[in-house]
SETOR-92099 format. One line per 10 residues: their letters; for each residue x, y, z of N, C-alpha, C. Coordinates in steps of 0.001 Angstrom, whole numbers, always signed. Each point is the difference from the previous one (the first is absolute). Layout:
N
a = X:Y:Z:X:Y:Z:X:Y:Z  ...
end
This chain:
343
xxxxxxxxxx = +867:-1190:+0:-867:+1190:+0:+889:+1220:+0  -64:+1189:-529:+961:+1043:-394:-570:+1108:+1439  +640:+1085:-279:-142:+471:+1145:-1167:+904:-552  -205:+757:-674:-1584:+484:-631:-837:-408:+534  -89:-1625:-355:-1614:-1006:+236:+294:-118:+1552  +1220:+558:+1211:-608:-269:+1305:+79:+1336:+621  +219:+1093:-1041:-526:+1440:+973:-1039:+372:-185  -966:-821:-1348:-1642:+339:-338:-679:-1104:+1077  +162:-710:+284:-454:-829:+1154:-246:+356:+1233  +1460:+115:+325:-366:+880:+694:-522:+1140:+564
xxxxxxxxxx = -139:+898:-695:-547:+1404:-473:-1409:-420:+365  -798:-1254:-904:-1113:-123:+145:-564:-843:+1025  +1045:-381:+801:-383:-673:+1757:-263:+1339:+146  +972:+933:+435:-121:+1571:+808:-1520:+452:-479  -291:+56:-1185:-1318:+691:-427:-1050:-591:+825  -413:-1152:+8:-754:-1442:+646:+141:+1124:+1499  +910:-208:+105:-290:+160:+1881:-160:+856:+145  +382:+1116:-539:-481:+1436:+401:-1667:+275:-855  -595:-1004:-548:-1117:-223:-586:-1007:-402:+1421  +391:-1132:+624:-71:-351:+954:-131:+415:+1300
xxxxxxxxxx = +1363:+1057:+282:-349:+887:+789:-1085:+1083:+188  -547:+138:-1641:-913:+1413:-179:-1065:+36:+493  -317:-1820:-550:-984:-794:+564:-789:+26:+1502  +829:-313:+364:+217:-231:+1730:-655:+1035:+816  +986:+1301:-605:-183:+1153:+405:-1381:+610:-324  -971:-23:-1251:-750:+359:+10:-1020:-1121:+934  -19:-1429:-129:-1206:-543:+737:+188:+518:+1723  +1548:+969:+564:-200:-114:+1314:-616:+1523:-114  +182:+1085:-1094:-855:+862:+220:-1196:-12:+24  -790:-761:-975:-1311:-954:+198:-479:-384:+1118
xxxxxxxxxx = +937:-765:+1211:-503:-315:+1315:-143:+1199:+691  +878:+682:+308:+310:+1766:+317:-1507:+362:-137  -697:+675:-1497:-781:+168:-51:-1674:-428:+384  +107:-1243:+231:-717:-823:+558:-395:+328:+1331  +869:-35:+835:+148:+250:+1726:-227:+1572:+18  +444:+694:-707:-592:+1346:+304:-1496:+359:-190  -380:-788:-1206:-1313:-59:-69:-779:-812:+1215  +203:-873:+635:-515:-823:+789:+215:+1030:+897  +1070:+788:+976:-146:+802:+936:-1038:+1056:+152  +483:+926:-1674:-1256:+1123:-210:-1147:-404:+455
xxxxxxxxxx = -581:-1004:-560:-1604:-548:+175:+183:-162:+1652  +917:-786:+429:-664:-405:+1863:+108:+1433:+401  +533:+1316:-552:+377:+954:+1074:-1415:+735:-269  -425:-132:-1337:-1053:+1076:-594:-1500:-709:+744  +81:-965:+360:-1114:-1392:+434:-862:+1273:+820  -1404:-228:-275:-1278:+1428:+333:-22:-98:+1417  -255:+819:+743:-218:+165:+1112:-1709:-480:+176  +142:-530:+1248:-1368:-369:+305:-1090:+921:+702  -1089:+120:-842:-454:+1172:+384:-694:-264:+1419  -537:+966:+882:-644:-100:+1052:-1289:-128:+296
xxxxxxxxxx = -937:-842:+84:-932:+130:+296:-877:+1621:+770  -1119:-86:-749:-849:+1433:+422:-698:-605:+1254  -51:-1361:+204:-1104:-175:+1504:+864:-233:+929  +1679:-26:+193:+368:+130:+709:-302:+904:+926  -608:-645:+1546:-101:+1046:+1399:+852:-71:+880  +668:+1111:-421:+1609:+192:+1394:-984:+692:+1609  -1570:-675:+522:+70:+362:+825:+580:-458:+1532  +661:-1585:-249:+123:-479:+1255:+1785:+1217:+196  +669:+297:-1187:+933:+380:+132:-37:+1569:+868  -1010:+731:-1051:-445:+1249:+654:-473:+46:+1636
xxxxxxxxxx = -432:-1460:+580:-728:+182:+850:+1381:+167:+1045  +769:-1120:-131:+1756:-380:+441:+777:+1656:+253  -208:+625:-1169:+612:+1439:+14:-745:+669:+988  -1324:+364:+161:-417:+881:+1063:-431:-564:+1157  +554:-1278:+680:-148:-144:+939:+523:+257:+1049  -833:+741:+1270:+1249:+345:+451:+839:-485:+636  +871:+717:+182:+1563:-688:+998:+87:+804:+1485  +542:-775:+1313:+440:+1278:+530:+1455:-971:+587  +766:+1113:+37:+1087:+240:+648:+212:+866:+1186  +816:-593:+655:+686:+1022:+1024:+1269:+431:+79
xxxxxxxxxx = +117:+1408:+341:+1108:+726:-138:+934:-373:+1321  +1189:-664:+256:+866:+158:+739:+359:+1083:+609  +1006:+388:-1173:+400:+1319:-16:+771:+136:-1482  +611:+1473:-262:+110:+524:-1700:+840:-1559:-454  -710:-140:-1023:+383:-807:-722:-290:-1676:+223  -619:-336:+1230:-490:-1240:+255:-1241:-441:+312  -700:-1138:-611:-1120:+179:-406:+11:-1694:+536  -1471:-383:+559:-603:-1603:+336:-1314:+273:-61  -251:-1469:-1042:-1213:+125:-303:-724:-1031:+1639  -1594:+860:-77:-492:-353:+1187:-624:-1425:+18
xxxxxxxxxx = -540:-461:+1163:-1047:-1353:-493:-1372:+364:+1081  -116:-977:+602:-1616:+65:+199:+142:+1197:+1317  +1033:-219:+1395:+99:+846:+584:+1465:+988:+531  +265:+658:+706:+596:+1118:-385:+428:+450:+1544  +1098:-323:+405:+617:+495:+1646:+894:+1876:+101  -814:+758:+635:+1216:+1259:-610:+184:+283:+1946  +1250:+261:+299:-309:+558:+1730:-494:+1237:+207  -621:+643:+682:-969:+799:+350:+722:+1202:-172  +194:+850:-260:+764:+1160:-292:+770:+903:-1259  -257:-2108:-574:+821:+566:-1128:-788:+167:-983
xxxxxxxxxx = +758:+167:-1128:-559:+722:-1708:-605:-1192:-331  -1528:-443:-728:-355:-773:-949:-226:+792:-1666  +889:-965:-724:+28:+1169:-986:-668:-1157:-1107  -1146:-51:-791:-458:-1288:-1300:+296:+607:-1072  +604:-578:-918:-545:+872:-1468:-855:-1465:-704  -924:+359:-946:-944:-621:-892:-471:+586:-1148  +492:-1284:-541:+96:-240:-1694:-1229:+936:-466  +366:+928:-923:-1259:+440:-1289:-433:+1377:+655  -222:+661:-1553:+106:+1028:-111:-986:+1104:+264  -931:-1111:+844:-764:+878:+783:-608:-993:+1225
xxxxxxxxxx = +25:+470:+1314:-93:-868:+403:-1028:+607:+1074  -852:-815:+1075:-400:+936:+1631:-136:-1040:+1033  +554:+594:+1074:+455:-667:+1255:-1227:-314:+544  -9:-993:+1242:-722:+37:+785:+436:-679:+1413  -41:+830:+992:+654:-270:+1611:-1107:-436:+844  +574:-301:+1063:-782:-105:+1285:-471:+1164:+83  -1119:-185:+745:-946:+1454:+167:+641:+982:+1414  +661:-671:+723:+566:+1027:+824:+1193:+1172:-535  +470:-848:-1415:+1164:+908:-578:-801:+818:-1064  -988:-8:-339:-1141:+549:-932:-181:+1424:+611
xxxxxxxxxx = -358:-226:+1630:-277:+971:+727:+810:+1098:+1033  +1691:-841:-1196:+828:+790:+951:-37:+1486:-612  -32:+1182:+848:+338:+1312:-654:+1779:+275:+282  +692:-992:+440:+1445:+846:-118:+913:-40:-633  -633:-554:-1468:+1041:+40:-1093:+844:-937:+320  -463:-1110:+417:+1324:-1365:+320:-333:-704:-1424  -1476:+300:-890:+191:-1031:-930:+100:+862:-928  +117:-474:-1452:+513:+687:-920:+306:-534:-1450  -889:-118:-1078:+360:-1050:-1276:+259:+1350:-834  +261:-575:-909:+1055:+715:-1348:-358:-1041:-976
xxxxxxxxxx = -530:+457:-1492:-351:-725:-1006:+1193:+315:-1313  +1010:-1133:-371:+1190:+398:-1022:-580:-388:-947  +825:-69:-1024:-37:+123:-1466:-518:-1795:-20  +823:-907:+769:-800:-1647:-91:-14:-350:+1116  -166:+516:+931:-371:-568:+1684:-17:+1087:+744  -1419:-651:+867:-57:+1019:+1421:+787:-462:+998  -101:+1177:+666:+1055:-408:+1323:-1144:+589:+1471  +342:-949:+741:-482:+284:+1687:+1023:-218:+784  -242:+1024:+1210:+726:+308:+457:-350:+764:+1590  +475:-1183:+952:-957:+120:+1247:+1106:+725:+795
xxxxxxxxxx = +306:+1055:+1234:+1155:+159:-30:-552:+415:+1999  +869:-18:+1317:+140:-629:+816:-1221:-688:+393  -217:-1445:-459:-1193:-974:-89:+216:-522:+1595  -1216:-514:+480:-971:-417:+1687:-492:-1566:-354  -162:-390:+1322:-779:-1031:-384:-1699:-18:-852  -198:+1279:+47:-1531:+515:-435:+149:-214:-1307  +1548:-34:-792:-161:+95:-1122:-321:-1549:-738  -173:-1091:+683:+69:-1320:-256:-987:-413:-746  -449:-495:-1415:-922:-425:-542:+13:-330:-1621  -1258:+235:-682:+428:-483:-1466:+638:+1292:-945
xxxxxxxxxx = +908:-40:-1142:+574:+790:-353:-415:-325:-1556  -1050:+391:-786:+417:-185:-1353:-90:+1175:-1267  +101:-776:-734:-68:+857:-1249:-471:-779:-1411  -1008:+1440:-375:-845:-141:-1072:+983:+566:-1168  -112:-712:-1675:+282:+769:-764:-1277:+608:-353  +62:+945:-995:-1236:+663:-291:+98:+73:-1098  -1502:-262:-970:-415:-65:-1133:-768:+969:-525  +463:+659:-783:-527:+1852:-84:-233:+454:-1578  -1329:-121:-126:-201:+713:-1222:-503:+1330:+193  +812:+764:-912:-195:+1319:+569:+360:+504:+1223
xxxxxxxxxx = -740:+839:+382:-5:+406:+1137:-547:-946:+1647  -540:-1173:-823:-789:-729:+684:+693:-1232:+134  +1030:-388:+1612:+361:-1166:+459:-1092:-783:+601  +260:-1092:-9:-409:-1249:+1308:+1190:-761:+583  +413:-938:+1147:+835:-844:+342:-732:-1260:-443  +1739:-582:-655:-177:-1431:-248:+271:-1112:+745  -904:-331:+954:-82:-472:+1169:+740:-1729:-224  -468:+93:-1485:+967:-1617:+185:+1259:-298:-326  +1082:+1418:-281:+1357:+89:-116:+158:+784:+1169  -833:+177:+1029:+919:+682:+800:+1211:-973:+1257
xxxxxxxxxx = +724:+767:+661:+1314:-878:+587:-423:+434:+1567  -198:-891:+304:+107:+302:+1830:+1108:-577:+563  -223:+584:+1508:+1439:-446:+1369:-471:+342:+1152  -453:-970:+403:-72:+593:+1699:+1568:+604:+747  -281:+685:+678:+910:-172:+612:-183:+1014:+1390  +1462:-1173:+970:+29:+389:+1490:+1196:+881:+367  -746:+708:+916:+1164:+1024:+903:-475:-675:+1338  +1202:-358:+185:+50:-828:+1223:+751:+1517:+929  -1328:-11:+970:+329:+878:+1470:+261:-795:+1034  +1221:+290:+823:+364:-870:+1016:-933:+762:+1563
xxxxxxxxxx = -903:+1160:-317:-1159:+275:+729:-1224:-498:+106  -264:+187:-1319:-1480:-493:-1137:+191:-1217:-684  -873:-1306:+486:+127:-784:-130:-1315:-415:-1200  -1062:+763:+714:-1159:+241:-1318:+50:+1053:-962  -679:+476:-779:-216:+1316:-339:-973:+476:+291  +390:+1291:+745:-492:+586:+928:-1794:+689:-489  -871:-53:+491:-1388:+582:-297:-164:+750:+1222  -1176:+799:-431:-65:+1285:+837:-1821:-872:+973  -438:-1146:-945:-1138:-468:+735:+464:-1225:+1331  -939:+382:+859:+351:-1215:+1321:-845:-924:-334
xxxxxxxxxx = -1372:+432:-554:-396:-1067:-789:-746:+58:-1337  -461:-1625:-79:+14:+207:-1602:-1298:-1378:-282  -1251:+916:-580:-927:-1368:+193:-299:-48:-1373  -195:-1533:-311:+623:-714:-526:-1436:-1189:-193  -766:+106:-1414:-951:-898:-88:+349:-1300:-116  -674:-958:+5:+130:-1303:+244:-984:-616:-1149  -12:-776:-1448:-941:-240:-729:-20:-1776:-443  -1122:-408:+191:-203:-1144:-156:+1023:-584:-1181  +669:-807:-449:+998:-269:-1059:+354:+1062:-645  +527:+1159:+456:+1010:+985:-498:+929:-95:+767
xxxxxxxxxx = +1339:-62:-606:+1431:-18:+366:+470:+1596:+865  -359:-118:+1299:+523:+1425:+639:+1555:-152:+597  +565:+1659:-416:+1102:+307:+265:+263:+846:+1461  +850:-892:+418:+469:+1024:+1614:+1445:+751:-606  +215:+1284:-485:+816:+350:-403:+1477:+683:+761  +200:-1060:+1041:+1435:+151:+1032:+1218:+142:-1053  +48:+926:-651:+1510:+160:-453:+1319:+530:+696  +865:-1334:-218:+1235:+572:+1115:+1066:+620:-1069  +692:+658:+383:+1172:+1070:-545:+1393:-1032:-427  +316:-1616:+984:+550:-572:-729:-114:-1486:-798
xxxxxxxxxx = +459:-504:-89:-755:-1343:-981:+882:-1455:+1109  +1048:+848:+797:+193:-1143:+720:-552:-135:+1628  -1114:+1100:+180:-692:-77:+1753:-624:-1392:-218  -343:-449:+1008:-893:-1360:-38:-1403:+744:+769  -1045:-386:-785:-1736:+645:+362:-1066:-1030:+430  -51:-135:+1236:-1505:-431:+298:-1051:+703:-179  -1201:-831:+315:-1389:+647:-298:-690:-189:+1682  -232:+557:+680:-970:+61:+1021:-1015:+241:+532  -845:-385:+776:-1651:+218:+685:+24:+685:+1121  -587:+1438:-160:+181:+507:+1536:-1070:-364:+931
xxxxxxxxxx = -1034:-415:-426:-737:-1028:+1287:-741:-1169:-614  +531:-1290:+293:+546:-75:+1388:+1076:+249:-615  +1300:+47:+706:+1500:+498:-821:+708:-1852:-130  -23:-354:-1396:+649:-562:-440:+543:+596:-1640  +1076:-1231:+199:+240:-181:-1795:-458:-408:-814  -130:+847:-996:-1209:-970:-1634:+1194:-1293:-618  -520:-758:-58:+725:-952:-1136:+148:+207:-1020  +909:-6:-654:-89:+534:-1799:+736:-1312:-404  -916:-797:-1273:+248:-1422:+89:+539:+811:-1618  -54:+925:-751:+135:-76:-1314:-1493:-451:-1063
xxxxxxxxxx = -904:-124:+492:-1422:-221:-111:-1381:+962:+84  +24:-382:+787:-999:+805:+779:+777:+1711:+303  +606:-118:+436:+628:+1482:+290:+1708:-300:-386  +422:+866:-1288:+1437:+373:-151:+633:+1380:+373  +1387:-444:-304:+844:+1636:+485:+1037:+87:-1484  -192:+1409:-328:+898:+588:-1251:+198:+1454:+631  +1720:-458:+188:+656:+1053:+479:+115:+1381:-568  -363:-184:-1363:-402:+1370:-1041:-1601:+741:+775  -909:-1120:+545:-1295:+579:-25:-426:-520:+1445  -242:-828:+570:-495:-432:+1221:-562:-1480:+112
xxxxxxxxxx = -700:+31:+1304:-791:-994:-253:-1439:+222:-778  +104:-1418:-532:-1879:-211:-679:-760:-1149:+582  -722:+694:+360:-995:-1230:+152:-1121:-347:-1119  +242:-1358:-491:-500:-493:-1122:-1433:-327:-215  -819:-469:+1046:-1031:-368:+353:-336:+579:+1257  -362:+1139:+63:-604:+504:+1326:-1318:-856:+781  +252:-481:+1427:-1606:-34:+404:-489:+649:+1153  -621:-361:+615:-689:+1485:+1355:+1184:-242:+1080  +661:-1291:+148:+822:-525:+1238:+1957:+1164:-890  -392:+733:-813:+1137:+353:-531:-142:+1669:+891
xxxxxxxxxx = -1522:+358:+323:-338:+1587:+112:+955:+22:+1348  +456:+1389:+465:+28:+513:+832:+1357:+1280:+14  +805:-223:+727:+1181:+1245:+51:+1158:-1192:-261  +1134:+279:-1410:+1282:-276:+367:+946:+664:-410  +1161:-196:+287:+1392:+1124:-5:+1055:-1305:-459  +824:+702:-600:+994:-479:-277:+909:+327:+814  +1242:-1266:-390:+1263:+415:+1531:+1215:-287:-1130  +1067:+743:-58:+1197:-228:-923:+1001:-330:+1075  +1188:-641:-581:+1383:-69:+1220:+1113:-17:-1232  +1063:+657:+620:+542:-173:-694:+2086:+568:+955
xxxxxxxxxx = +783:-701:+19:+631:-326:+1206:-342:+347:+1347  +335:+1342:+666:-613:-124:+1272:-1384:+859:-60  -209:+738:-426:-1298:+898:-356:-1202:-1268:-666  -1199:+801:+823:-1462:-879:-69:-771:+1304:-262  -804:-77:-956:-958:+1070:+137:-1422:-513:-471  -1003:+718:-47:-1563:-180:-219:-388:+245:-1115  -1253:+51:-741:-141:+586:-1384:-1200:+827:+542  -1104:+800:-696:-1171:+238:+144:-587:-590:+429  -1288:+196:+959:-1082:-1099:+55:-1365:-318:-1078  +243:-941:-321:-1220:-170:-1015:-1395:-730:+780
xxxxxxxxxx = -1158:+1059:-626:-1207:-478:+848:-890:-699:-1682  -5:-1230:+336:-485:-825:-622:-1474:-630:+192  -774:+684:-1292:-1368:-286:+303:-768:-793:-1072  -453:-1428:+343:-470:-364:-684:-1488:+375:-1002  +85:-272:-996:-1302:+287:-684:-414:-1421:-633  -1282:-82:+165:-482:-1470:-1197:-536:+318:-1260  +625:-321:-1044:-744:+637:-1485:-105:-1417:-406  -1629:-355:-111:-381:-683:-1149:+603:-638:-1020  -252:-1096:-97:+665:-463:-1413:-290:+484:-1157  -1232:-240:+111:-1086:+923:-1183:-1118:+957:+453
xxxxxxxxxx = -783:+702:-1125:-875:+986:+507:-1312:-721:+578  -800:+317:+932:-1097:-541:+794:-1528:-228:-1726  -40:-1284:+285:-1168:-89:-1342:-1465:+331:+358  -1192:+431:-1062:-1119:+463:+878:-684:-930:+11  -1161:-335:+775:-477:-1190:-56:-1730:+783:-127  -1110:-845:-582:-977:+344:-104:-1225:-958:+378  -603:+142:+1140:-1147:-1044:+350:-1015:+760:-185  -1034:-976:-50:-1496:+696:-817:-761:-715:+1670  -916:+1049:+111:-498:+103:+1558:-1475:-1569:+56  +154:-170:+1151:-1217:-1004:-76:-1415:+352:-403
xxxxxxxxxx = -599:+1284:+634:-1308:+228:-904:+244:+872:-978  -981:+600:-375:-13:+812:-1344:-966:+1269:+282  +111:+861:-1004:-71:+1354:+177:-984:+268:-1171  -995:+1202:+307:-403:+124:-1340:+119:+1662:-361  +470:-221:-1233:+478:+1414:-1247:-1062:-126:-659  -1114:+1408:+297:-1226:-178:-962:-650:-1128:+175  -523:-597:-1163:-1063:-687:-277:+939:-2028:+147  +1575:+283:+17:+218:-1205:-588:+1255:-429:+1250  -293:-859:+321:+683:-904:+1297:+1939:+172:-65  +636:+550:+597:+1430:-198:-267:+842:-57:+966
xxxxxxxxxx = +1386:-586:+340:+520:-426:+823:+683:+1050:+234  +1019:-11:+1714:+454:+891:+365:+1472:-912:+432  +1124:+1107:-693:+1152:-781:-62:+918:+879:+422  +1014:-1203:+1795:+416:+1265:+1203:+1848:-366:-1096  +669:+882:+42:+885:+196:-1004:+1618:+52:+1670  +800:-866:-174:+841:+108:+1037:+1696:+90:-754  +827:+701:+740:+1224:-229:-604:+304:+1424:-234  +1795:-16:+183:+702:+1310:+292:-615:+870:-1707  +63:-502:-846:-231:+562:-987:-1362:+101:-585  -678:+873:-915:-889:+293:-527:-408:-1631:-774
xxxxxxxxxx = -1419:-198:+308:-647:-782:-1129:-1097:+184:-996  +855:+113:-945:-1249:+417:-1194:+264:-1052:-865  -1395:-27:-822:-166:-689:-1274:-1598:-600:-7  +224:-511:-896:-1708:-176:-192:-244:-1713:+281  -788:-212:+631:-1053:-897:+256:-1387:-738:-239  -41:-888:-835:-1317:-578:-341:-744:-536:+689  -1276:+201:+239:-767:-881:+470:-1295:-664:-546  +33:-297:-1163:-705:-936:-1037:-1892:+284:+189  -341:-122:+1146:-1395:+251:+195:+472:+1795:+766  -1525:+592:-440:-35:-118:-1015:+388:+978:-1385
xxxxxxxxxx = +948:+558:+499:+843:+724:-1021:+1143:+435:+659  +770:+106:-808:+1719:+251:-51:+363:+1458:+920  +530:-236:+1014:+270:+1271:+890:+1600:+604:+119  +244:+867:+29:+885:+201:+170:+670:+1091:+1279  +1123:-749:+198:-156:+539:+1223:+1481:+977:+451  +116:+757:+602:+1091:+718:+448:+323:-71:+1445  +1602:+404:+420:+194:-678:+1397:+557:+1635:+365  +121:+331:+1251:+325:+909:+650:+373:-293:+1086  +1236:+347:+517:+733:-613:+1199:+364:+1192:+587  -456:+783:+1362:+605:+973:+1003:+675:-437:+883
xxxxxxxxxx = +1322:+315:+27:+498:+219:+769:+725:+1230:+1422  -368:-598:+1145:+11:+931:+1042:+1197:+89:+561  +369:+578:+1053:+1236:+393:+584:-414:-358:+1482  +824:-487:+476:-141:-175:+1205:+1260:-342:+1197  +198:+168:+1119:+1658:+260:+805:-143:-1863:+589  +801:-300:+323:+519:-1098:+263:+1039:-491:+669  -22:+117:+1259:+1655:-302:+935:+834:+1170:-836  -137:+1159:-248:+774:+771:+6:+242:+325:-1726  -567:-901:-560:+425:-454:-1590:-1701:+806:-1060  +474:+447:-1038:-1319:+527:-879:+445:-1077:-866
xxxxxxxxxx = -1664:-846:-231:+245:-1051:-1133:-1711:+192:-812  -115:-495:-612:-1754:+251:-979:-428:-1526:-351  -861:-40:+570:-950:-1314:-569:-1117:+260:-550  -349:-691:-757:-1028:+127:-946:-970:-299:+759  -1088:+819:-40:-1456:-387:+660:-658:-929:-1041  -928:-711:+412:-923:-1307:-712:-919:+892:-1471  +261:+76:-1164:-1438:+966:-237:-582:-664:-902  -1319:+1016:-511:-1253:-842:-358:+608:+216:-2049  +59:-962:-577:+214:+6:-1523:-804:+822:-636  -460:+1164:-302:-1491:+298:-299:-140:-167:-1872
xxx = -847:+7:-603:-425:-230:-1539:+572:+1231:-938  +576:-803:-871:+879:+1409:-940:-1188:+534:-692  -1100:-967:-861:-805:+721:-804:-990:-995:+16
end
């Protein structure tokens, strides 16, 4: 073979592969193009639109509910829970969530005139602010947000945030009332409250009988104790009436509460029904024979009445009642009366 016929050979291997190479190169720009297209599309992929019946109200409700906190001091903040210890002298300071809000205190701090209390409404929370606080000041503390169209609020009583809370007096063991006593109805299955509130949450409270003078049992039943509110008695009956006081202790100090004069009342289960008897002889209206019907019962009886022979009567009831004194008591009983004929 001459040397000509092996530099065209070669020549035309070199062509081949760089033929080859061109090749290559374009199917990997091909893949290139491919994957960019596949990205574009996942990045461009539609957004999902939002539903129009979506109701963000459990979220809205979450946002204006309120909160309260208590102020330490600048810059420290604990959120409260059900009750609330501050010592008697010092600052109670709340702030609560939302941007409009209104307090509500114990009624002895309601009626203070010396500027010890004091709220402030900010831009997203009110603030309260009790300042040298007594055992008087001891009770429920909450806050309403308010829902205001226009000019015209209401409180939203079912976002609002309460806290009891105690000022424990190492004098005042109750909170103090200006009454010695305090009477106090007694109602057939109504749940009555003896309202002994003590100033701290750790005195220990009996319930007592000043005659004869014993201790009440409080089984958790029949009669409980909630150191926020007092005792209740759950089921009142007449053996419940008379005078009792509460007694607190709490290390060496014992003190008394008010006396409560406890008077039973009996209310009915239901209202008294009227009853209507038709008399043994008979009466005569005009020309035609008719009965006389005595009408009994706390309430009025009317309505109409047939009596087949010999024509259809109708009749109306009228019930007077008189006044009359009784062991000391004004009560009204119905006198017996006569039914007389409507028409």
């Amino acid at each position: 073979m001459s040397l000509a016929n092996v530099f065209v050979s070669k020549r035309g291997l070199v062509l081949s592969a760089l033929l080859v190479c061109a090749v290559i190169f374009e199917l990997a720009d091909c893949e290139k193009d491919v994957h960019k297209q596949r990205s574009t599309t996942a990045k461009t992929k539609p957004k999902l639109v939002k539903s129009p019946n979506k109701r963000p109200k459990a979220q809205n409700k979450a946002r204006t509910q309120a909160v309260l906190t208590q102020v330490l001091k600048k810059g420290k903040f604990k959120k409260v829970g059900e009750t609330l210890s501050v010592l008697t002298g010092d600052t109670l300071e709340l702030r609560c969530r939302g941007k409009r809000v209104q307090w509500r205190v114990p009624t002895y701090l309601q009626e203070d005139h010396d500027g010890r209390l004091k709220t402030v409404q900010q831009e997203r929370y009110g603030v309260l602010r009790v300042v040298n606080s007594t055992g008087a000041d001891t009770g429920e503390y909450a806050c309403y947000p308010l829902y205001c169209e226009d000019a015209d609020c209401r409180r939203e009583y079912d976002k609002a945030a309460r806290v009891f809370v105690f000022f424990p007096d190492p004098q005042d063991l109750f909170v103090p009332s200006s009454d010695h006593y305090e009477v106090i109805q007694l109602r057939t299955n109504w749940p009555t409250l003896l309202p002994c509130q003590v100033t701290s949450p750790e005195a220990k409270v009996t319930l007592h009988r000043e005659f004869p003078p014993a201790e009440v049992a409080v089984d958790g039943t029949d009669i409980s104790f909630n150191v926020m509110k007092g005792f209740t008695i759950h089921r009142p009956r007449p053996h419940h009436a008379g005078a009792m006081y509460c007694v607190a202790s709490l290390g060496g100090l014992r003190q008394s509460s008010t006396k409560y004069m406890l008077i039973y009342v009996h209310y009915p289960m239901a209202p008294p029904a009227p009853v209507i008897q038709a008399s043994a002889g008979s009466v005569a209206i005009g020309r035609e024979p008719a009965r006389q019907l005595l009408c009994g019962g706390g309430a009025g009886c009317g309505g109409g009445v047939q009596l087949g022979i010999p024509r259809t009567v109708d009749w109306e009831a009228f019930v007077h009642t008189r006044e009359h004194q009784s062991s000391g008591r004004r009560t009204s009983s119905p006198e017996v009366p006569v039914c007389a004929p409507g028409g």
